[in-house]
VOGU-3710 file (C-alpha; in Angstrom, 3 decimals, decimal comma):
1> xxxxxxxxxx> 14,577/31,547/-23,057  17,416/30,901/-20,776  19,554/28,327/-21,060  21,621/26,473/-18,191  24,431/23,631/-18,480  25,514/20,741/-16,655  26,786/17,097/-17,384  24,115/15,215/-17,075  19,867/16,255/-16,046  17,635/13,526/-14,610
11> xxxxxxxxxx> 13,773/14,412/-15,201  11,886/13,338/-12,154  12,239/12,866/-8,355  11,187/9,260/-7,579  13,320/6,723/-6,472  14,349/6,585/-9,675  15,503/10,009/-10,315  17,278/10,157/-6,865  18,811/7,270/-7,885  20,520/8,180/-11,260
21> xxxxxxxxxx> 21,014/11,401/-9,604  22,714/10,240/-6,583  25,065/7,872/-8,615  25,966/10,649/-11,294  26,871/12,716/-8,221  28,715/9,716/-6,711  30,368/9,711/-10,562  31,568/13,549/-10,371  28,952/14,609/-12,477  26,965/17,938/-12,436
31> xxxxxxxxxx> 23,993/16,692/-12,428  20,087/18,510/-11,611  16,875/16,579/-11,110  14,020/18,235/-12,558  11,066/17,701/-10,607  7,447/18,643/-12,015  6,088/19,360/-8,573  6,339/21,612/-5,992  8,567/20,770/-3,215  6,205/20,147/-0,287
41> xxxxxxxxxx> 4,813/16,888/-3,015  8,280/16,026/-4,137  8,657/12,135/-5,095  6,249/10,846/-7,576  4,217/7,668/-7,215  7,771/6,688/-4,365  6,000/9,214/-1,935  3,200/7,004/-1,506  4,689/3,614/-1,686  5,824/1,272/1,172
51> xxxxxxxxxx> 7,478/-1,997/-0,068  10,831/-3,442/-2,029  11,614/-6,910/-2,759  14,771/-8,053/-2,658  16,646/-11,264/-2,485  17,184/-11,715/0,995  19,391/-14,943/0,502  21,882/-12,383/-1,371  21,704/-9,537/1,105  25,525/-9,370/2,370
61> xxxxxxxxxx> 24,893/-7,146/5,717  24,181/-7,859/9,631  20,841/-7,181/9,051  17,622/-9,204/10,750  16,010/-9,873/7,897  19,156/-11,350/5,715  16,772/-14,640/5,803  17,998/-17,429/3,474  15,016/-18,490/1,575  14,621/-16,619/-1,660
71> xxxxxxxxxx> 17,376/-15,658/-4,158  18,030/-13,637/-7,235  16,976/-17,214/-9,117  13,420/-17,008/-7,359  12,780/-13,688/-7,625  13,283/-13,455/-11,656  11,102/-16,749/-11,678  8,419/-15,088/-9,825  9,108/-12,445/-12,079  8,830/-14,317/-15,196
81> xxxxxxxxxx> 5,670/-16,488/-13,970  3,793/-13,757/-13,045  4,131/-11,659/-16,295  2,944/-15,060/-17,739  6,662/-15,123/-19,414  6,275/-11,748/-21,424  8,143/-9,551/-19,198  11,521/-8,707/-21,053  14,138/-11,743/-20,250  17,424/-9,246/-20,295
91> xxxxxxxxxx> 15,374/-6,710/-18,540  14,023/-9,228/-15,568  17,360/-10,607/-15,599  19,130/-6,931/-14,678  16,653/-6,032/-12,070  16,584/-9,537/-10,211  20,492/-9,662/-10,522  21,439/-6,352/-9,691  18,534/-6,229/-7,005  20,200/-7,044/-3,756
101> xxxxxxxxxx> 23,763/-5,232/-4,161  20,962/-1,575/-5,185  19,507/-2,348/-1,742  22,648/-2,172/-0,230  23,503/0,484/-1,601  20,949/2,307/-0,776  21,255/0,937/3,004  24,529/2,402/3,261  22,977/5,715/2,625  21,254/5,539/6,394
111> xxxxxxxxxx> 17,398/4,582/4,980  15,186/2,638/7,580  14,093/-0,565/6,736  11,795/-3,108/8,359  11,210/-6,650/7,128  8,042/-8,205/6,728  8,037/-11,737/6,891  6,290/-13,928/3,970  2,598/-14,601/4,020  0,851/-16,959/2,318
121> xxxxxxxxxx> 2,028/-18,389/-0,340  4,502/-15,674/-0,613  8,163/-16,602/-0,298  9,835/-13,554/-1,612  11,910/-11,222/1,140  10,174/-7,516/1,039  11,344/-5,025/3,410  8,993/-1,622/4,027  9,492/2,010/4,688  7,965/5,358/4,507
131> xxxxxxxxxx> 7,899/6,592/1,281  7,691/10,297/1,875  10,673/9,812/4,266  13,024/7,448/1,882  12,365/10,623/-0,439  13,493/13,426/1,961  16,650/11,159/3,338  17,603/10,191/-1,047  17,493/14,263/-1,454  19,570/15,138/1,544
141> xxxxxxxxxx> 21,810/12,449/0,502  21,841/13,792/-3,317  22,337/17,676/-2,032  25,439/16,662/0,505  26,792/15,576/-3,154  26,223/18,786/-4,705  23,214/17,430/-6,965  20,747/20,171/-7,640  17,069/19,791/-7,688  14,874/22,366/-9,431
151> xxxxxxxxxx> 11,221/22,180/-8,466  7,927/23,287/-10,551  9,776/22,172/-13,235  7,822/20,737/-16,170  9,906/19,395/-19,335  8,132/19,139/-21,921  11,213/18,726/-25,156  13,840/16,273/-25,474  16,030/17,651/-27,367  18,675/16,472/-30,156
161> xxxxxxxxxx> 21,439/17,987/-31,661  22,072/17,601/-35,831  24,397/14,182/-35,057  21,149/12,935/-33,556  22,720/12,960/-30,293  20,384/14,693/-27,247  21,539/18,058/-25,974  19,114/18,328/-23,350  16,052/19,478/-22,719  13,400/22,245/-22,204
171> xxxxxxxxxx> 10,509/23,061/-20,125  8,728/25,760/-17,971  10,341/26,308/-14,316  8,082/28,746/-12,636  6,143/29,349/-15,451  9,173/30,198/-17,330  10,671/28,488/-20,768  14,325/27,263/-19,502  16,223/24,733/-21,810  18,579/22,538/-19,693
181> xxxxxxxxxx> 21,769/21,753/-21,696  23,854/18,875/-20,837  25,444/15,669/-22,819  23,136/13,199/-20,800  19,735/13,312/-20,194  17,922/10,446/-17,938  14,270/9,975/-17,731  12,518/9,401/-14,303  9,080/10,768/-14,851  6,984/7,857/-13,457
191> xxxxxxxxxx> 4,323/7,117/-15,806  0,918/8,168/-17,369  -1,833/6,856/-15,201  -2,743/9,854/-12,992  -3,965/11,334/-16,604  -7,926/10,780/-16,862  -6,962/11,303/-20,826  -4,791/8,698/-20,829  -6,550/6,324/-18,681  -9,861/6,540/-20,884
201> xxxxxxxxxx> -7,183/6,559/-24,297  -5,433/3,033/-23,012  -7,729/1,100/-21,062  -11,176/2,220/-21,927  -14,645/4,475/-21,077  -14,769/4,711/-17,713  -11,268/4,314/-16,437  -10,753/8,332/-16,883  -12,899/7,877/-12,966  -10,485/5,155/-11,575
211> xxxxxxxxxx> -9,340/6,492/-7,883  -5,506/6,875/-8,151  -3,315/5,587/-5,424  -0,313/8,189/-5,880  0,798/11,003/-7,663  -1,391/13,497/-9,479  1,754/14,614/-11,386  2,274/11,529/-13,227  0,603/12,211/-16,239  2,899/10,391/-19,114
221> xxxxxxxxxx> 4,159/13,944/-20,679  7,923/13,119/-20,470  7,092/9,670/-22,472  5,327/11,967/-25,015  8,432/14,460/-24,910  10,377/11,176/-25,709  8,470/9,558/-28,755  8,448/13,021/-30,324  12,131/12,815/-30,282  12,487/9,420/-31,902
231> xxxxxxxxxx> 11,921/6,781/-28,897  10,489/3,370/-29,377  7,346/2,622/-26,719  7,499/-0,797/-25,113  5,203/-2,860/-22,450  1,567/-3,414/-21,825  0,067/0,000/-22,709  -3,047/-0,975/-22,135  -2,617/-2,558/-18,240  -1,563/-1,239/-15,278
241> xxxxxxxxxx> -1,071/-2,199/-11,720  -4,698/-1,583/-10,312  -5,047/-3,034/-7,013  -7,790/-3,712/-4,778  -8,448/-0,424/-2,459  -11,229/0,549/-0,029  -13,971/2,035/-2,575  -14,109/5,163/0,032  -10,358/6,117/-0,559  -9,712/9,766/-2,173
251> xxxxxxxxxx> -10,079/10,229/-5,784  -5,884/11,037/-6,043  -3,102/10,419/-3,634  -5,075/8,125/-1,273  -1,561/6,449/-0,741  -1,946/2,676/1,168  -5,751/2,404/1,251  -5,498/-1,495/0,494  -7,878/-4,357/2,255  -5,447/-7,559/2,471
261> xxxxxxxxxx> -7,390/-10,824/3,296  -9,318/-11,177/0,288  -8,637/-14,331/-0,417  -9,949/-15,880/2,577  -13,305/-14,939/1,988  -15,417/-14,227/-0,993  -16,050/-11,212/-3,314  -19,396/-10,144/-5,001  -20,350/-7,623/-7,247  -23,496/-5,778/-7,631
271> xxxxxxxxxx> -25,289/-8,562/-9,287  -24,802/-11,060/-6,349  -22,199/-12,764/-8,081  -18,208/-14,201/-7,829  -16,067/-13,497/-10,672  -12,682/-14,529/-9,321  -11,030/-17,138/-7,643  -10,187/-15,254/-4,842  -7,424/-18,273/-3,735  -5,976/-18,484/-6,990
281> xxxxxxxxxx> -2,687/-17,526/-5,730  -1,504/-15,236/-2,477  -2,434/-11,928/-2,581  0,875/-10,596/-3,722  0,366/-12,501/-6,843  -3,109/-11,662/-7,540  -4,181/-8,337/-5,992  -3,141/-6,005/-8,685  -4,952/-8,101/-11,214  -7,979/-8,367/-9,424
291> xxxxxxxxxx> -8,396/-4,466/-9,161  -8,931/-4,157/-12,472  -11,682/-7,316/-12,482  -13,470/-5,167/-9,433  -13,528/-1,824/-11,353  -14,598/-3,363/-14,796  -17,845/-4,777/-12,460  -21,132/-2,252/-12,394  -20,143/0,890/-10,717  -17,173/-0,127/-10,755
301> xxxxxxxxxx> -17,266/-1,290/-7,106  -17,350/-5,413/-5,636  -17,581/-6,376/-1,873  -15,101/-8,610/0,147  -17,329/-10,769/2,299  -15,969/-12,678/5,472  -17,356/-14,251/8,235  -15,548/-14,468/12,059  -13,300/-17,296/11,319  -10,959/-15,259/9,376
311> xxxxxxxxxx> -11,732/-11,487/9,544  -8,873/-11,285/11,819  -6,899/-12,328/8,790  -7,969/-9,511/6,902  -6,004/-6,552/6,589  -8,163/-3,289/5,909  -5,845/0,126/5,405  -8,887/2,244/4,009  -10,847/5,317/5,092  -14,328/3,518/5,473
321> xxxxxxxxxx> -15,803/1,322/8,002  -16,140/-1,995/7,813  -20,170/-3,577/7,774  -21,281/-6,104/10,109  -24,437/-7,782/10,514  -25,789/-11,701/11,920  -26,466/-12,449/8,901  -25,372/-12,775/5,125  -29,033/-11,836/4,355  -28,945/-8,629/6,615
331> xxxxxxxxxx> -24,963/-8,225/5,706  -25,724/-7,701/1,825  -28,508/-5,744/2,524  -26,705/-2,928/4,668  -23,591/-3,139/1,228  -26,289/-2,356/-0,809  -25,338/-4,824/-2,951  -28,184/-4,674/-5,741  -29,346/-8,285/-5,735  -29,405/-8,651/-2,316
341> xxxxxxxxxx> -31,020/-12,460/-2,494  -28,743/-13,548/-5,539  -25,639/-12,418/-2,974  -27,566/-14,712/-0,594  -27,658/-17,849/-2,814  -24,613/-17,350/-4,342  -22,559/-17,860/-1,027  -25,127/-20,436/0,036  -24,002/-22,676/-3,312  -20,224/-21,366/-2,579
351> xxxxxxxxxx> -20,889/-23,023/1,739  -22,788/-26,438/-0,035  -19,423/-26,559/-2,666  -16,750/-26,272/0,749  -14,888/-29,576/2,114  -16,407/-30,982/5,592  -13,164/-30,811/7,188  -11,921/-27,303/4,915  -11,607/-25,525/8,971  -8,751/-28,025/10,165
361> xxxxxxxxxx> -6,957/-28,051/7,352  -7,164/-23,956/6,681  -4,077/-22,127/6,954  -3,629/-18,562/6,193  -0,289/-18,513/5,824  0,167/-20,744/3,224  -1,813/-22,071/-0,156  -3,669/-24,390/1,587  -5,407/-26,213/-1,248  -8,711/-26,086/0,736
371> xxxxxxxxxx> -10,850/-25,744/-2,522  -14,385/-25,676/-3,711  -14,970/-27,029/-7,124  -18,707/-28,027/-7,278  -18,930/-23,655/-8,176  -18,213/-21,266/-10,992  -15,659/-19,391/-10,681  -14,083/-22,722/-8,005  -12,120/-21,274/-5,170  -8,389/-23,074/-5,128
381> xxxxxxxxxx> -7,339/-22,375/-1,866  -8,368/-20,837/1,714  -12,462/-22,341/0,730  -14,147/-22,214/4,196  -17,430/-21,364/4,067  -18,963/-18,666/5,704  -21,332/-19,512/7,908  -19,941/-18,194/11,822  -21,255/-14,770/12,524  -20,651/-11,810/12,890
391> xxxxxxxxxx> -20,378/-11,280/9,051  -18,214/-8,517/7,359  -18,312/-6,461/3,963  -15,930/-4,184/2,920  -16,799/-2,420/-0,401  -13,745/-1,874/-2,664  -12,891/-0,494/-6,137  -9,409/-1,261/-8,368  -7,056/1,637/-7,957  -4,716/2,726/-10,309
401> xxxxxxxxxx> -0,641/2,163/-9,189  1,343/2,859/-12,210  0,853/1,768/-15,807  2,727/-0,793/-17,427  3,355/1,316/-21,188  6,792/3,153/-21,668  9,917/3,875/-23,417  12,000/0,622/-24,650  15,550/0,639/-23,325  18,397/-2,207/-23,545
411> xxxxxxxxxx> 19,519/-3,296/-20,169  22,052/-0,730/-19,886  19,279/1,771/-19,506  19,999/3,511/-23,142  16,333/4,445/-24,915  15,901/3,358/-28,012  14,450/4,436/-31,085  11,738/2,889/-33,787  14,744/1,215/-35,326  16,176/-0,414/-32,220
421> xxxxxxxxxx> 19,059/1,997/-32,730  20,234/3,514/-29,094  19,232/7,288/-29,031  22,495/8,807/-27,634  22,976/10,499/-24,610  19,337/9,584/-23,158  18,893/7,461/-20,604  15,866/5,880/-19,188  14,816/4,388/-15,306  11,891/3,044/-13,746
431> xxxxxxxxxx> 7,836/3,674/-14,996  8,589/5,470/-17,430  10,179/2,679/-19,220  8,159/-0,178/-20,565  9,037/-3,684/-21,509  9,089/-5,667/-17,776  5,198/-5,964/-16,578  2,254/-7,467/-18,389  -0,432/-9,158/-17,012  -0,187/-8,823/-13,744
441> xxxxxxxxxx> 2,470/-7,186/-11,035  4,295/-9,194/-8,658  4,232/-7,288/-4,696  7,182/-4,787/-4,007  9,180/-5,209/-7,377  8,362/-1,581/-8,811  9,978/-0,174/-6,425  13,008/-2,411/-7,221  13,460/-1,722/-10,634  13,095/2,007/-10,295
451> xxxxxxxxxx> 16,047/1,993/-8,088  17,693/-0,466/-9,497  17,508/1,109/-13,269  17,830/4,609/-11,712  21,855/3,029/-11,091  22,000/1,211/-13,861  20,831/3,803/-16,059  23,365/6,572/-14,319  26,620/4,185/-14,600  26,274/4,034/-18,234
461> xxxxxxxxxx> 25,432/7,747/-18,452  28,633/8,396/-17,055  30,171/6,348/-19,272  28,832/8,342/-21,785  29,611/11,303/-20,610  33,242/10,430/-19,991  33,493/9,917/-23,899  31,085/12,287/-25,703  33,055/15,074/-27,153  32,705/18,960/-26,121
471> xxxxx> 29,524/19,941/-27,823  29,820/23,071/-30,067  28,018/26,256/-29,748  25,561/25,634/-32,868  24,275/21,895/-31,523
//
């Protein structure tokens, strides 16, 4: 086996290994990312991504977005309120805070942004790129530094000296057993849920067929490599970010296959039936909650229904077409929905349950509090019946994001261990770190606290570094 040497190795190539890496470079560290896949897929679940929310009322550039509307206060209570209050407080706290002076940051390193102004019910500032490209313009940044990245590079040891401190780690580059010595290790990997194992292990039969959104290389063995070495888990193991995706998008790597506009019409599953409140909240609040709802239905598919009032309010990003017909009758018939005249009667009692006057009062861009009560599930917002052809159906599934389980770490980024003792010299950043979502997954804030823990994470390993004592030839 060889063996190489450097200050610090970050495992993984995501925002939030690019991150750590970039800082520890920034830091005068030698530092090499280890990335599991080949180069021409570099980037982990970040490739495939498009959003970041920030708090735009804290953003202190000459930039057109730098609205005034939503601070580091909102965005941890929107944090908080949609992890119904079990997201980690010091955790929440670090990413919200430390949210808007990351962006800059990483704005001074030349990436593109473009801001996307709130929709309904949706205060929050998010501004959207291209994933691939952030990727290639973090590397090029990390390179000009002198950072290193190694690719087909899969670790599979953390490893820990006899003081319990880690020494590194070890994997196959090439096919070949390397061990990668250094006094900091931090861990980027992205998380488990592009592994039908562990899909079927922590959510359930059936899930090993969920469509997944990004990576096929995120398959949870770097968390595994971690436990075996002492680390505590942390976070919802058993959720994930699943959001609502055209049921025709590609089994892995489909990317942004979403259909936005949900919530202004109605969706039925294969029995003819609701089973959501499609205006509970905006769709950034409820979208990667209601995946999971759509793929626990029968074949693990539902259909958005809309009529012409609002289809032009709906936002579809998948590969299929959408259906049309004159009809709900004809409409449910060409989704081959399975009880075609339940379907019918179920958005006949959904039209009968709709205010007279719901159409002047609708607004998309807001929660309206249009509702219809008189049915079961009620609709809270954005209730206008449908009943102006042409009608639309857009079949959809839930597709897996990320998953919520990981490593615990203090807000400093350290891992710890079973005891809540810190595990020396390792280091922890984004999903493959546990602890901040449960429940659901507010829109554009994964992103954030990958980059934002990929710094974090990197200014204490430096730290570290800076102190730890010359290891000896036997560790």
């Amino acid at each position: 086996m060889s063996t190489e040497q450097y200050d610090a190795v970050v495992v993984g190539c995501g925002i939030a290994g690019l991150a750590a890496g970039i800082r520890l470079a920034e830091r005068d560290q030698s530092v090499i990312v280890l990335e599991k896949s080949p180069e021409a897929h570099r980037g982990g679940h970040t490739r495939f991504t498009e959003s970041f929310r920030i708090p735009t009322a804290d953003i202190d550039l000459d930039v057109e977005f730098n609205v005034e509307d939503y601070t580091a206060a909102d965005f941890y209570s929107d944090l908080m309120k949609t992890t119904n209050y079990r997201a980690d407080n010091e955790l929440a706290r670090t990413v919200t805070e430390e949210a808007a002076d990351t962006f800059e940051w990483l704005t001074e390193m030349g990436l593109d942004w473009e801001y996307q102004a709130p929709h309904p019910g949706y205060t929050a500032g998010r501004v959207w790129l291209d994933g691939e490209t952030m990727i290639d313009d973090l590397v090029e940044h990390y390179e000009s530094l002198g950072g290193e990245v190694r690719y087909d590079a899969m670790v599979q040891d953390v490893i820990r000296a006899d003081d319990g401190s880690v020494s590194g780690v070890s994997g196959f580059v090439d096919g070949r057993r390397v061990r990668f010595e250094a006094d900091a290790v931090v861990l980027a990997a992205g998380d488990y849920g592009s592994s039908k194992e562990k899909r079927t292990r922590y959510f359930g039969p059936g899930y090993g067929n969920m469509k997944v959104r990004g990576s096929r290389y995120n398959t949870g063995e770097v968390i595994d490599s971690a436990m075996d070495a002492g680390a505590k888990s942390d976070g919802e193991w058993g959720d994930a970010h699943m959001a609502i995706i055209d049921a025709g998008s590609p089994d892995v790597e489909g990317g942004i296959t979403r259909i936005d506009g949900y919530q202004y019409g109605l969706i039925l599953n294969h029995d003819g039936e609701r089973f959501v409140d499609e205006g509970e909240d905006s769709r950034a609040h409820t979208y990667a909650k209601f995946g999971r709802r759509i793929f626990e239905q029968p074949y693990h598919e539902a259909f958005i229904v809309v009529d012409s009032k609002v289809v032009d309010d709906v936002a579809h990003m998948g590969p299929s077409r959408a259906i049309t017909a004159d009809s709900i009758e004809a409409l449910v018939r060409r989704l081959d929905i399975e009880n075609p005249e339940r379907a019918v009667e179920t958005v006949e009692a959904y039209n009968d349950a709709c205010a007279d006057d719901a159409a002047s009062t609708y607004d998309p861009d807001a929660l309206d509090g249009n509702a219809a009560t008189g049915v079961e599930p009620p609709k809270s917002n954005w209730a206008l019946p449908l009943d102006e052809p042409p009608f639309t159906g857009y079949p959809v599934t839930g597709g897996m994001t990320f998953a919520f389980g990981g490593v615990a770490i203090t807000p400093d980024g350290e891992v710890l261990d079973t005891t809540d003792s810190v595990i020396p010299g390792l280091f922890a950043a984004g999903n493959v770190t546990g602890g901040l979502f449960y429940d659901n997954y507010p829109g554009g804030s994964g992103l954030t606290n990958a980059a934002v823990y990929g710094r974090v994470s990197a200014d204490t390993a430096a730290e570290y570094v800076s102190e730890a004592p010359p290891q000896s030839a036997d560790d």
